[in-house]
N, C-alpha and C positions, 0 to 999 in steps of 0.2 A: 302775497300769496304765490305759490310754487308749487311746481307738478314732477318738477325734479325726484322727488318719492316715488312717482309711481313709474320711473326708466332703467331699476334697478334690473341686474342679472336675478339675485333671490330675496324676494319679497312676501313678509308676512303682513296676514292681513287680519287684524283683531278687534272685537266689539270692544267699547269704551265706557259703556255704562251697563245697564242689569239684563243685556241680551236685546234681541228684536231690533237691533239698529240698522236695520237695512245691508249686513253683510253680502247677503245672497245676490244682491242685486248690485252690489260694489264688484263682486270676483268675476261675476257675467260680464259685467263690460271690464276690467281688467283682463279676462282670461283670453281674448281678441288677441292682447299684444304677449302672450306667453308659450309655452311648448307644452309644461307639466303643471297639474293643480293638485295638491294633496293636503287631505283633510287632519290636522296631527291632532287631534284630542274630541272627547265628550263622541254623544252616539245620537240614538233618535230619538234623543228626547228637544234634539236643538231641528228647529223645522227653518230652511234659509227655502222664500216666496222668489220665484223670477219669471219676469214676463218676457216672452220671446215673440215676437212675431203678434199676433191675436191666440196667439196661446200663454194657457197658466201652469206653472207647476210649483209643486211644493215637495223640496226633497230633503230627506231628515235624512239622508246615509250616501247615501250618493254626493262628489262637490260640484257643485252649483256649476263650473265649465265643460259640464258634461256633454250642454247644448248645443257646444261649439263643435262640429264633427270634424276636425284637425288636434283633437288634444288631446294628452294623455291625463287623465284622471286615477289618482290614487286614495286607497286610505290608509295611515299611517301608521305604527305600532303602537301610539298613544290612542286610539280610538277604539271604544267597544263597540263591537258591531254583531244586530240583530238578522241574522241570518235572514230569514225569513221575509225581511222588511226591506233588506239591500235587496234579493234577488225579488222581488216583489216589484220593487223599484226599476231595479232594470227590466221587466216585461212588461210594465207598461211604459216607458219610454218607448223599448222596440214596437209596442201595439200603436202609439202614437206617432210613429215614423220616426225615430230618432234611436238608431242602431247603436249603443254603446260596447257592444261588442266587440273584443278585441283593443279596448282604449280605455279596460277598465282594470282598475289590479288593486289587490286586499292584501296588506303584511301581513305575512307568517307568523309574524310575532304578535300580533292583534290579536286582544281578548274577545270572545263571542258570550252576548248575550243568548242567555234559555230562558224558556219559559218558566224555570224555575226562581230565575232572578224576578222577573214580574211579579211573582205569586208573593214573592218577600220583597218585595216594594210595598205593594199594594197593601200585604198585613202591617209588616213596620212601620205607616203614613195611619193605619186603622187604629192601631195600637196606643201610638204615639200620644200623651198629654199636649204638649207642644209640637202643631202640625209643621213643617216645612213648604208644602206644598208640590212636592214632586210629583212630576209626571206620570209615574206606576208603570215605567217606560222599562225595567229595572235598571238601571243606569248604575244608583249607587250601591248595588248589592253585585255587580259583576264589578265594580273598580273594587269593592272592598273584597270578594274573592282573591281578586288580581295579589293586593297587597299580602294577603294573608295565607298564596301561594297554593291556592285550591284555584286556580281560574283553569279555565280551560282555552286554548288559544289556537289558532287555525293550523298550525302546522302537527298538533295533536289528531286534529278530523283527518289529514294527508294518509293517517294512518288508522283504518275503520275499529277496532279491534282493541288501538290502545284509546283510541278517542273516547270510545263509548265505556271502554274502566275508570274513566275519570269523569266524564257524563256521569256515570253511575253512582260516583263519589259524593259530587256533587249534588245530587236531588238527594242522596242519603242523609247527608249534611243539613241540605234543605228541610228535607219535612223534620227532622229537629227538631229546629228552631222557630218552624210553624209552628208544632205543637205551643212551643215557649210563647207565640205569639197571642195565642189562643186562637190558633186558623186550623183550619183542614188541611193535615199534611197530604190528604191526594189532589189538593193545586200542585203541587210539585211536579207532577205529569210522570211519563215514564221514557225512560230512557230512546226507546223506537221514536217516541213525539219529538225529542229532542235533538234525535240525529236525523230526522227529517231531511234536514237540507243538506247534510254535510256531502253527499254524492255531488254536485255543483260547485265546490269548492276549487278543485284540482284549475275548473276553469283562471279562475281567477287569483290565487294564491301567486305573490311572485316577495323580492326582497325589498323592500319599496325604499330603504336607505340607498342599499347599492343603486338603482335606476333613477333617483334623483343626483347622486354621485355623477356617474356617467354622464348625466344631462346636464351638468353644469358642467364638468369638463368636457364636456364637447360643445360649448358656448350656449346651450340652448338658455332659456329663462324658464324661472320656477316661480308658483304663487301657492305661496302655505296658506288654508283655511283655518282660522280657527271658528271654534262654535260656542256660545253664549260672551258671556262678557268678563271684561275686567272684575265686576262687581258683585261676580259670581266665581269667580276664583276660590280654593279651597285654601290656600292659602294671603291670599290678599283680596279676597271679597269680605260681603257682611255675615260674618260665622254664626250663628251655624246655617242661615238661609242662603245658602252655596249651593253649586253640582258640586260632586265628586270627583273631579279632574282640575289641573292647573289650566286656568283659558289665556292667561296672558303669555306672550311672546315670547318668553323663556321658554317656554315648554316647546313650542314650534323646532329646535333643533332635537329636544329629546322624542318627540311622539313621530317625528318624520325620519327617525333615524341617519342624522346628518350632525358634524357638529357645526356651534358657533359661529365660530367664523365666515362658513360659508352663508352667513346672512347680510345683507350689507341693507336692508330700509324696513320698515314696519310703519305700516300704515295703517291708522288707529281710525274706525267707521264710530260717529256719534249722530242720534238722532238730533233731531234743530230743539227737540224738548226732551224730557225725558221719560221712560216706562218702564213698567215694571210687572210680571207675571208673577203672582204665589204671594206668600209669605212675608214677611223681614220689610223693615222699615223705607222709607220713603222720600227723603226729607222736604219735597218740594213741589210733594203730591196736590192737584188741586182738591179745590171744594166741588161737592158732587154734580155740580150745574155744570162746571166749566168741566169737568171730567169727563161728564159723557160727548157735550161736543167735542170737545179733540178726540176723544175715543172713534166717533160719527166720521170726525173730518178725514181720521188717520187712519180707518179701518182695523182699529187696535183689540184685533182679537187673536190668540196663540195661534200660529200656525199650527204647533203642533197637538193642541188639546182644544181650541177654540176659546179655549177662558178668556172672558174679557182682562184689557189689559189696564193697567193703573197708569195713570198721567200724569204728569208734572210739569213742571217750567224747566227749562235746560238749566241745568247743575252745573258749573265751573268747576266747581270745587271735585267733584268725583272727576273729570274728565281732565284737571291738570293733574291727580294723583294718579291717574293711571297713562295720562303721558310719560311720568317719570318711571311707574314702575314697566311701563315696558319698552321704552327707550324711543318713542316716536319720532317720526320722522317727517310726518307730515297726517293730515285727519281728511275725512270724507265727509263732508255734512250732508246726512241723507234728509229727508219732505222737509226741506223748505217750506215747500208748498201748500203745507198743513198747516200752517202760519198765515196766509195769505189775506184772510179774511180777519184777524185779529185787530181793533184799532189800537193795543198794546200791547208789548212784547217782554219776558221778564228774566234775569237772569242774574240766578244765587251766585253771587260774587263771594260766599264766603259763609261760617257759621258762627253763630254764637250759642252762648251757653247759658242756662236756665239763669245761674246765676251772674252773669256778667261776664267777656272776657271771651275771645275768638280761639276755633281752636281747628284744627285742619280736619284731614277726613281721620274718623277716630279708629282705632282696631275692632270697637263692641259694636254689636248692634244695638246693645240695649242705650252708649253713648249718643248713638248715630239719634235712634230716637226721639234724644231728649233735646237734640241742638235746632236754632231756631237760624231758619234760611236769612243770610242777609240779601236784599235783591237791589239790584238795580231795573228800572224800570225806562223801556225805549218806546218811540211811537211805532208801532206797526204800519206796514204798506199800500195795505190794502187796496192791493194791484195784484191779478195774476202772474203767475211763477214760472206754469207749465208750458207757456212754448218759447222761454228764455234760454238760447245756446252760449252767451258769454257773462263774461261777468259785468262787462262794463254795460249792458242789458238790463241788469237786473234793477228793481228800484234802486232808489238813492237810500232809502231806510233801513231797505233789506242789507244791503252789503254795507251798511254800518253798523248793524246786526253781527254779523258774520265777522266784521272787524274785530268788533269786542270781542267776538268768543274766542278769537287767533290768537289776540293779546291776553285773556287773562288765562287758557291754558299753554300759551309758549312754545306755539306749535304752528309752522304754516298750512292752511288750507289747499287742499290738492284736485279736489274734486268737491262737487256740491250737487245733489241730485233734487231737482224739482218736478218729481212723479213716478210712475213704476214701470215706465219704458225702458228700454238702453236708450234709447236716442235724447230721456230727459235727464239728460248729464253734463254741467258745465265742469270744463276743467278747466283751473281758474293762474293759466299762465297764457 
Protein backbone atom coordinates (compact mmCIF):
# COMPACT_ATOMS: atom_id res chain seq x y z
CA UNK A 1 0.00 0.00 0.00
CA UNK A 2 1.19 3.67 -0.97
CA UNK A 3 0.30 7.20 -0.49
CA UNK A 4 2.69 8.25 -3.18
CA UNK A 5 -0.72 9.12 -5.21
CA UNK A 6 -1.83 11.43 -3.22
CA UNK A 7 1.96 13.85 -3.22
CA UNK A 8 1.28 14.82 -6.65
CA UNK A 9 1.51 18.66 -8.03
CA UNK A 10 -2.14 17.82 -10.12
CA UNK A 11 -4.21 15.42 -8.86
CA UNK A 12 -7.76 14.04 -9.96
CA UNK A 13 -9.92 12.74 -7.80
CA UNK A 14 -12.88 10.24 -9.18
CA UNK A 15 -15.74 8.11 -7.80
CA UNK A 16 -15.19 4.21 -8.86
CA UNK A 17 -18.38 2.75 -8.79
CA UNK A 18 -22.38 4.22 -9.24
CA UNK A 19 -21.52 7.67 -7.16
CA UNK A 20 -21.87 8.15 -3.16
CA UNK A 21 -18.47 6.80 -2.51
CA UNK A 22 -17.33 9.11 0.02
CA UNK A 23 -15.56 11.73 -2.54
CA UNK A 24 -16.59 14.69 -0.46
CA UNK A 25 -15.00 13.68 2.41
CA UNK A 26 -11.82 12.23 0.41
CA UNK A 27 -10.97 16.23 -1.17
CA UNK A 28 -11.57 17.68 2.62
CA UNK A 29 -8.95 16.07 4.00
CA UNK A 30 -6.88 16.04 0.68
CA UNK A 31 -7.57 19.84 0.12
CA UNK A 32 -5.36 20.55 3.59
CA UNK A 33 -2.31 19.67 1.43
CA UNK A 34 -3.28 21.85 -1.85
CA UNK A 35 -3.67 25.49 -3.10
CA UNK A 36 -6.64 25.17 -5.79
CA UNK A 37 -9.69 22.68 -5.87
CA UNK A 38 -11.94 22.63 -9.06
CA UNK A 39 -14.95 20.86 -9.56
CA UNK A 40 -14.67 19.83 -13.89
CA UNK A 41 -18.02 18.10 -14.58
CA UNK A 42 -21.80 17.16 -13.62
CA UNK A 43 -23.90 19.87 -11.41
CA UNK A 44 -26.42 19.56 -8.30
CA UNK A 45 -27.62 16.71 -8.89
CA UNK A 46 -24.10 15.08 -7.23
CA UNK A 47 -24.51 16.16 -3.35
CA UNK A 48 -20.60 15.34 -1.84
CA UNK A 49 -21.47 15.22 2.70
CA UNK A 50 -18.36 16.57 4.87
CA UNK A 51 -18.14 16.93 8.41
CA UNK A 52 -15.96 19.55 9.74
CA UNK A 53 -15.59 20.29 13.15
CA UNK A 54 -19.31 19.22 14.86
CA UNK A 55 -20.52 20.69 11.82
CA UNK A 56 -22.45 19.17 8.64
CA UNK A 57 -22.61 20.17 5.29
CA UNK A 58 -23.91 18.98 2.14
CA UNK A 59 -22.72 20.94 -1.04
CA UNK A 60 -23.97 20.03 -4.57
CA UNK A 61 -22.10 23.07 -6.38
CA UNK A 62 -19.82 24.31 -4.34
CA UNK A 63 -16.15 21.89 -3.99
CA UNK A 64 -16.03 20.34 -1.00
CA UNK A 65 -12.37 22.52 -0.03
CA UNK A 66 -14.20 25.29 0.39
CA UNK A 67 -14.04 24.65 4.23
CA UNK A 68 -10.51 25.00 4.19
CA UNK A 69 -10.30 29.19 4.48
CA UNK A 70 -6.67 29.26 2.70
CA UNK A 71 -7.97 27.80 -0.67
CA UNK A 72 -9.02 28.58 -3.88
CA UNK A 73 -12.17 26.85 -5.06
CA UNK A 74 -13.22 26.68 -8.66
CA UNK A 75 -15.89 25.39 -11.13
CA UNK A 76 -14.93 24.26 -14.23
CA UNK A 77 -16.21 24.77 -17.89
CA UNK A 78 -17.29 21.13 -17.89
CA UNK A 79 -19.88 21.79 -14.93
CA UNK A 80 -23.48 23.00 -15.15
CA UNK A 81 -24.32 25.15 -12.69
CA UNK A 82 -27.67 26.15 -10.92
CA UNK A 83 -27.31 29.58 -10.25
CA UNK A 84 -29.56 29.90 -7.82
CA UNK A 85 -28.34 26.90 -5.64
CA UNK A 86 -24.38 27.94 -5.92
CA UNK A 87 -25.25 31.49 -4.56
CA UNK A 88 -27.67 29.84 -2.09
CA UNK A 89 -24.75 27.82 -1.18
CA UNK A 90 -22.48 30.34 -0.63
CA UNK A 91 -24.86 32.36 1.85
CA UNK A 92 -25.26 29.96 3.90
CA UNK A 93 -21.72 28.98 4.28
CA UNK A 94 -21.06 32.98 5.03
CA UNK A 95 -24.48 32.66 7.52
CA UNK A 96 -22.54 29.61 9.06
CA UNK A 97 -19.27 31.42 9.63
CA UNK A 98 -17.37 30.30 6.64
CA UNK A 99 -16.68 33.35 4.25
CA UNK A 100 -16.16 31.93 0.86
CA UNK A 101 -15.76 35.15 -0.51
CA UNK A 102 -13.19 36.06 -2.62
CA UNK A 103 -11.81 32.25 -2.86
CA UNK A 104 -14.51 31.28 -5.03
CA UNK A 105 -14.60 31.62 -9.04
CA UNK A 106 -17.20 30.04 -11.85
CA UNK A 107 -15.96 29.53 -15.74
CA UNK A 108 -17.11 31.83 -18.14
CA UNK A 109 -17.41 29.12 -20.21
CA UNK A 110 -19.75 26.95 -17.74
CA UNK A 111 -23.24 26.12 -18.71
CA UNK A 112 -26.17 27.53 -16.26
CA UNK A 113 -28.77 25.50 -15.38
CA UNK A 114 -32.78 27.47 -15.55
CA UNK A 115 -35.62 26.54 -14.26
CA UNK A 116 -36.55 25.76 -17.53
CA UNK A 117 -34.20 22.73 -17.79
CA UNK A 118 -36.12 21.40 -14.44
CA UNK A 119 -39.43 21.67 -15.79
CA UNK A 120 -38.16 19.25 -18.77
CA UNK A 121 -36.43 16.97 -16.60
CA UNK A 122 -39.11 16.59 -14.44
CA UNK A 123 -41.80 16.11 -17.66
CA UNK A 124 -39.20 13.80 -19.63
CA UNK A 125 -38.62 11.35 -16.28
CA UNK A 126 -42.95 11.78 -16.24
CA UNK A 127 -43.23 10.93 -19.68
CA UNK A 128 -40.79 8.31 -19.98
CA UNK A 129 -41.86 4.25 -20.40
CA UNK A 130 -38.62 3.45 -19.20
CA UNK A 131 -37.79 5.59 -16.01
CA UNK A 132 -34.06 6.55 -15.39
CA UNK A 133 -34.42 7.89 -12.35
CA UNK A 134 -32.87 11.35 -12.45
CA UNK A 135 -32.93 13.77 -10.03
CA UNK A 136 -35.40 16.63 -11.91
CA UNK A 137 -32.21 18.58 -10.75
CA UNK A 138 -32.15 19.43 -14.78
CA UNK A 139 -28.92 18.36 -15.22
CA UNK A 140 -29.48 16.43 -18.49
CA UNK A 141 -31.66 18.80 -20.36
CA UNK A 142 -28.81 21.73 -19.86
CA UNK A 143 -25.70 19.17 -21.03
CA UNK A 144 -28.04 18.22 -23.92
CA UNK A 145 -28.82 22.19 -24.72
CA UNK A 146 -24.99 22.49 -24.30
CA UNK A 147 -24.39 19.94 -27.15
CA UNK A 148 -27.17 21.03 -29.37
CA UNK A 149 -25.74 24.67 -29.07
CA UNK A 150 -28.78 26.42 -27.48
CA UNK A 151 -27.11 26.45 -23.81
CA UNK A 152 -26.64 29.50 -22.34
CA UNK A 153 -23.19 29.92 -20.46
CA UNK A 154 -22.08 32.54 -17.84
CA UNK A 155 -20.06 34.77 -19.94
CA UNK A 156 -23.55 35.34 -22.07
CA UNK A 157 -25.19 36.79 -18.34
CA UNK A 158 -21.63 39.29 -18.25
CA UNK A 159 -23.69 40.71 -20.75
CA UNK A 160 -27.67 41.58 -19.49
CA UNK A 161 -29.37 42.13 -22.75
CA UNK A 162 -27.66 39.39 -24.96
CA UNK A 163 -28.12 36.94 -22.05
CA UNK A 164 -31.62 37.34 -21.62
CA UNK A 165 -32.16 36.91 -25.87
CA UNK A 166 -30.96 33.58 -25.58
CA UNK A 167 -32.72 32.98 -22.00
CA UNK A 168 -35.57 33.86 -24.21
CA UNK A 169 -34.64 31.36 -26.78
CA UNK A 170 -34.43 28.89 -24.64
CA UNK A 171 -37.82 28.71 -22.44
CA UNK A 172 -39.34 29.36 -26.23
CA UNK A 173 -37.62 26.14 -27.27
CA UNK A 174 -38.72 24.87 -23.87
CA UNK A 175 -42.36 25.12 -23.74
CA UNK A 176 -42.26 23.25 -27.05
CA UNK A 177 -41.29 20.37 -26.19
CA UNK A 178 -43.45 20.63 -22.99
CA UNK A 179 -46.28 20.82 -24.85
CA UNK A 180 -44.64 17.32 -26.78
CA UNK A 181 -44.28 16.07 -23.46
CA UNK A 182 -47.77 16.48 -22.43
CA UNK A 183 -46.70 19.25 -19.65
CA UNK A 184 -47.65 22.77 -19.00
CA UNK A 185 -45.58 24.93 -21.07
CA UNK A 186 -45.86 27.73 -18.35
CA UNK A 187 -43.30 25.38 -16.05
CA UNK A 188 -40.94 27.12 -18.39
CA UNK A 189 -41.16 30.32 -16.25
CA UNK A 190 -40.41 33.60 -17.82
CA UNK A 191 -37.39 34.99 -18.69
CA UNK A 192 -37.21 37.92 -15.47
CA UNK A 193 -37.46 34.32 -13.12
CA UNK A 194 -34.64 33.23 -15.01
CA UNK A 195 -32.33 35.93 -14.94
CA UNK A 196 -32.92 36.37 -11.31
CA UNK A 197 -29.50 35.67 -10.25
CA UNK A 198 -27.45 36.69 -13.18
CA UNK A 199 -26.58 40.42 -11.39
CA UNK A 200 -24.04 38.17 -8.85
CA UNK A 201 -22.45 36.63 -11.51
CA UNK A 202 -19.67 39.48 -12.43
CA UNK A 203 -18.80 38.47 -8.66
CA UNK A 204 -17.64 35.46 -9.45
CA UNK A 205 -16.99 34.80 -13.25
CA UNK A 206 -13.11 34.48 -13.90
CA UNK A 207 -11.14 31.98 -16.67
CA UNK A 208 -10.80 29.00 -14.52
CA UNK A 209 -8.19 27.17 -17.15
CA UNK A 210 -5.93 30.13 -17.30
CA UNK A 211 -5.70 30.30 -12.99
CA UNK A 212 -5.30 26.69 -12.62
CA UNK A 213 -2.44 27.30 -15.54
CA UNK A 214 -0.85 29.95 -13.51
CA UNK A 215 -1.16 27.86 -10.26
CA UNK A 216 0.80 25.12 -11.45
CA UNK A 217 3.37 27.19 -12.99
CA UNK A 218 4.00 28.84 -10.03
CA UNK A 219 4.38 25.49 -8.17
CA UNK A 220 1.34 25.61 -6.37
CA UNK A 221 -0.85 22.09 -6.16
CA UNK A 222 -4.19 21.47 -7.74
CA UNK A 223 -7.21 18.79 -6.84
CA UNK A 224 -9.72 18.16 -9.73
CA UNK A 225 -13.21 17.11 -8.29
CA UNK A 226 -14.99 14.99 -10.11
CA UNK A 227 -18.90 14.15 -9.17
CA UNK A 228 -20.73 10.82 -9.50
CA UNK A 229 -18.96 7.85 -10.75
CA UNK A 230 -17.21 5.70 -13.10
CA UNK A 231 -20.34 3.79 -13.44
CA UNK A 232 -22.44 6.63 -14.39
CA UNK A 233 -20.37 7.83 -17.14
CA UNK A 234 -22.12 8.70 -20.41
CA UNK A 235 -19.85 7.05 -22.19
CA UNK A 236 -18.43 4.17 -20.10
CA UNK A 237 -21.14 3.64 -17.43
CA UNK A 238 -24.33 1.41 -17.56
CA UNK A 239 -26.27 3.11 -20.67
CA UNK A 240 -28.78 4.43 -20.62
CA UNK A 241 -28.79 4.71 -16.48
CA UNK A 242 -25.89 7.34 -16.73
CA UNK A 243 -25.67 11.34 -15.92
CA UNK A 244 -25.13 13.34 -18.83
CA UNK A 245 -21.64 14.23 -18.44
CA UNK A 246 -18.19 12.26 -18.84
CA UNK A 247 -17.28 11.46 -14.72
CA UNK A 248 -14.11 9.59 -15.39
CA UNK A 249 -10.66 11.25 -15.32
CA UNK A 250 -10.42 12.10 -18.94
CA UNK A 251 -12.70 14.61 -18.81
CA UNK A 252 -10.95 16.32 -15.70
CA UNK A 253 -8.46 18.04 -18.26
CA UNK A 254 -11.28 19.02 -20.60
CA UNK A 255 -13.98 20.44 -18.00
CA UNK A 256 -11.06 22.25 -15.89
CA UNK A 257 -9.82 23.73 -19.11
CA UNK A 258 -6.12 22.42 -18.75
CA UNK A 259 -4.55 20.03 -21.00
CA UNK A 260 -3.32 16.25 -20.30
CA UNK A 261 -0.37 16.50 -19.41
CA UNK A 262 -0.55 18.74 -16.69
CA UNK A 263 -2.01 15.76 -14.79
CA UNK A 264 0.41 13.36 -13.26
CA UNK A 265 -1.94 10.94 -10.42
CA UNK A 266 -5.78 10.04 -10.22
CA UNK A 267 -6.98 8.90 -7.29
CA UNK A 268 -9.90 6.53 -7.70
CA UNK A 269 -12.49 6.87 -4.02
CA UNK A 270 -14.51 3.21 -3.78
CA UNK A 271 -16.85 2.40 -1.02
CA UNK A 272 -15.67 -1.07 1.17
CA UNK A 273 -19.27 -2.25 -0.51
CA UNK A 274 -21.13 -1.10 -2.95
CA UNK A 275 -24.47 1.42 -3.96
CA UNK A 276 -26.28 2.58 -5.90
CA UNK A 277 -29.20 5.52 -6.42
CA UNK A 278 -32.10 5.18 -9.17
CA UNK A 279 -32.48 2.98 -11.70
CA UNK A 280 -30.18 0.32 -13.91
CA UNK A 281 -28.95 -2.74 -12.80
CA UNK A 282 -26.98 -3.88 -9.68
CA UNK A 283 -25.14 -6.93 -9.95
CA UNK A 284 -24.19 -7.55 -6.28
CA UNK A 285 -27.16 -5.96 -4.85
CA UNK A 286 -28.16 -7.62 -1.42
CA UNK A 287 -31.35 -9.50 -0.48
CA UNK A 288 -33.84 -7.01 1.30
CA UNK A 289 -32.78 -8.01 4.95
CA UNK A 290 -29.14 -7.42 4.58
CA UNK A 291 -30.03 -4.22 2.44
CA UNK A 292 -31.61 -2.36 4.95
CA UNK A 293 -28.97 -3.12 7.56
CA UNK A 294 -25.99 -1.76 5.60
CA UNK A 295 -28.49 0.97 4.46
CA UNK A 296 -28.91 1.60 8.79
CA UNK A 297 -25.19 0.94 9.17
CA UNK A 298 -24.16 3.34 6.30
CA UNK A 299 -26.76 6.01 6.44
CA UNK A 300 -27.30 5.33 2.62
CA UNK A 301 -29.63 7.77 1.74
CA UNK A 302 -29.10 10.49 -1.44
CA UNK A 303 -27.61 13.37 -0.15
CA UNK A 304 -28.91 14.93 -2.81
CA UNK A 305 -32.78 13.67 -3.13
CA UNK A 306 -32.75 11.61 0.15
CA UNK A 307 -33.71 8.43 -1.82
CA UNK A 308 -32.80 5.50 0.05
CA UNK A 309 -29.78 3.98 -1.57
CA UNK A 310 -29.24 0.22 -2.82
CA UNK A 311 -26.42 -2.08 -1.37
CA UNK A 312 -24.28 -4.46 -2.30
CA UNK A 313 -21.23 -6.51 -1.55
CA UNK A 314 -17.95 -4.66 -3.06
CA UNK A 315 -17.61 -5.40 -6.88
CA UNK A 316 -14.11 -6.02 -8.18
CA UNK A 317 -15.08 -6.31 -11.15
CA UNK A 318 -16.56 -2.64 -11.68
CA UNK A 319 -13.76 -1.11 -9.67
CA UNK A 320 -10.69 -2.91 -11.76
CA UNK A 321 -12.59 -1.62 -15.08
CA UNK A 322 -12.64 1.55 -14.02
CA UNK A 323 -9.19 1.56 -12.74
CA UNK A 324 -8.22 0.88 -16.22
CA UNK A 325 -10.47 3.24 -17.74
CA UNK A 326 -9.32 6.13 -15.88
CA UNK A 327 -5.58 5.36 -15.40
CA UNK A 328 -5.44 5.07 -11.55
CA UNK A 329 -2.97 5.67 -9.56
CA UNK A 330 -3.83 4.72 -6.37
CA UNK A 331 -7.83 4.17 -4.57
CA UNK A 332 -9.40 5.57 -1.10
CA UNK A 333 -11.42 3.02 0.47
CA UNK A 334 -14.09 5.01 2.18
CA UNK A 335 -16.58 3.18 5.67
CA UNK A 336 -14.65 0.45 6.45
CA UNK A 337 -16.37 0.82 9.23
CA UNK A 338 -19.73 -0.02 7.92
CA UNK A 339 -18.23 -3.43 7.81
CA UNK A 340 -17.40 -3.59 11.29
CA UNK A 341 -20.00 -5.45 12.68
CA UNK A 342 -20.40 -8.27 9.78
CA UNK A 343 -19.22 -11.92 10.91
CA UNK A 344 -18.54 -12.14 6.87
CA UNK A 345 -17.31 -10.23 4.19
CA UNK A 346 -17.99 -10.83 0.44
CA UNK A 347 -16.52 -9.85 -2.75
CA UNK A 348 -17.53 -10.44 -6.58
CA UNK A 349 -14.23 -11.52 -7.77
CA UNK A 350 -15.73 -11.82 -11.27
CA UNK A 351 -19.11 -12.63 -13.56
CA UNK A 352 -20.54 -15.16 -15.07
CA UNK A 353 -23.18 -15.82 -17.55
CA UNK A 354 -26.67 -17.22 -17.46
CA UNK A 355 -25.34 -19.74 -19.65
CA UNK A 356 -21.96 -20.58 -18.53
CA UNK A 357 -18.64 -18.90 -19.18
CA UNK A 358 -17.01 -15.45 -17.53
CA UNK A 359 -17.18 -12.48 -18.97
CA UNK A 360 -15.81 -8.80 -17.72
CA UNK A 361 -17.74 -5.68 -17.08
CA UNK A 362 -20.21 -5.76 -20.24
CA UNK A 363 -21.07 -2.39 -22.40
CA UNK A 364 -25.35 -3.26 -21.93
CA UNK A 365 -27.14 -2.93 -19.07
CA UNK A 366 -29.45 -5.23 -20.07
CA UNK A 367 -26.00 -7.85 -20.13
CA UNK A 368 -24.93 -6.48 -16.80
CA UNK A 369 -28.37 -7.63 -15.53
CA UNK A 370 -28.36 -10.99 -16.65
CA UNK A 371 -24.48 -11.87 -15.25
CA UNK A 372 -24.36 -13.89 -11.92
CA UNK A 373 -21.75 -12.39 -9.13
CA UNK A 374 -18.85 -14.76 -8.62
CA UNK A 375 -17.82 -14.14 -4.79
CA UNK A 376 -15.37 -14.91 -2.83
CA UNK A 377 -16.27 -15.05 0.85
CA UNK A 378 -13.68 -13.66 4.02
CA UNK A 379 -14.38 -13.67 7.70
CA UNK A 380 -15.38 -10.38 8.93
CA UNK A 381 -13.61 -8.45 12.10
CA UNK A 382 -15.89 -7.68 14.17
CA UNK A 383 -13.86 -5.20 16.00
CA UNK A 384 -14.41 -1.49 15.78
CA UNK A 385 -12.76 0.59 13.04
CA UNK A 386 -13.43 4.13 14.06
CA UNK A 387 -10.71 5.27 16.27
CA UNK A 388 -8.01 3.31 14.22
CA UNK A 389 -5.19 5.83 12.83
CA UNK A 390 -2.70 3.17 11.05
CA UNK A 391 -2.87 0.45 9.13
CA UNK A 392 -0.82 -1.84 11.06
CA UNK A 393 -4.03 -0.86 13.84
CA UNK A 394 -6.49 -2.09 11.99
CA UNK A 395 -7.71 -5.88 12.66
CA UNK A 396 -5.88 -8.64 11.06
CA UNK A 397 -9.20 -9.61 8.98
CA UNK A 398 -9.99 -6.18 7.98
CA UNK A 399 -6.59 -5.42 6.15
CA UNK A 400 -6.77 -8.74 4.55
CA UNK A 401 -9.76 -7.49 3.36
CA UNK A 402 -8.48 -4.56 1.90
CA UNK A 403 -5.45 -6.82 0.63
CA UNK A 404 -7.69 -8.55 -1.64
CA UNK A 405 -9.39 -5.55 -3.01
CA UNK A 406 -5.53 -3.93 -3.88
CA UNK A 407 -4.78 -7.24 -5.62
CA UNK A 408 -7.83 -7.93 -7.56
CA UNK A 409 -8.25 -4.40 -8.91
CA UNK A 410 -4.37 -3.66 -9.51
CA UNK A 411 -4.24 -0.67 -7.86
CA UNK A 412 -2.45 0.37 -4.48
CA UNK A 413 -4.43 1.63 -1.60
CA UNK A 414 -3.68 5.24 -0.56
CA UNK A 415 -5.89 6.14 1.99
CA UNK A 416 -8.85 4.10 3.95
CA UNK A 417 -11.51 6.21 5.92
CA UNK A 418 -13.15 4.56 8.96
CA UNK A 419 -15.97 7.28 9.71
CA UNK A 420 -17.14 10.79 8.58
CA UNK A 421 -14.63 12.70 10.50
CA UNK A 422 -11.31 14.01 8.81
CA UNK A 423 -9.38 12.87 11.52
CA UNK A 424 -11.05 9.15 10.60
CA UNK A 425 -8.49 8.67 7.89
CA UNK A 426 -5.60 6.08 7.76
CA UNK A 427 -3.18 6.74 5.17
CA UNK A 428 -1.80 3.51 4.55
CA UNK A 429 2.15 4.24 4.16
Amino acid sequence: MDTSALSRRCTVVVGCQWGDEGKGKVVDVLAADVDVIARYQGGANAGHTVHAGDQHFVLHQVPSGILHPDKRCLLGNGVVVDLAQFFGELDQLVERGLDPRGRIGLSTRAHVVFPYHQALDLAAEAAAKRKIGTTGRGIGPAYEAKTGRRGVRVADLLDRRRGAERVGRGIAWARGRLVDLGADPGLAGTVDEAMAVAARVPEVATDVGAEIARALAAGKRVLLEGAQGTALDVDHGTYPYVTSSNTTAGAAAVGAGIGPTAIDSVVGIVKAYTTRVGNGPLPTEFDAGMDEKVRELGGEFGATTGRPRRCGWFDAVVVAYAARVNGLTGIAVTKLDVLDTLPEVRIATGYRLPGGGDTPFPPTSWELERVEPVYETLPGWQTPTTGVRTLSGLPRNARVYLERIEKLVDTPIAMVSVGTRRSQVIRTA
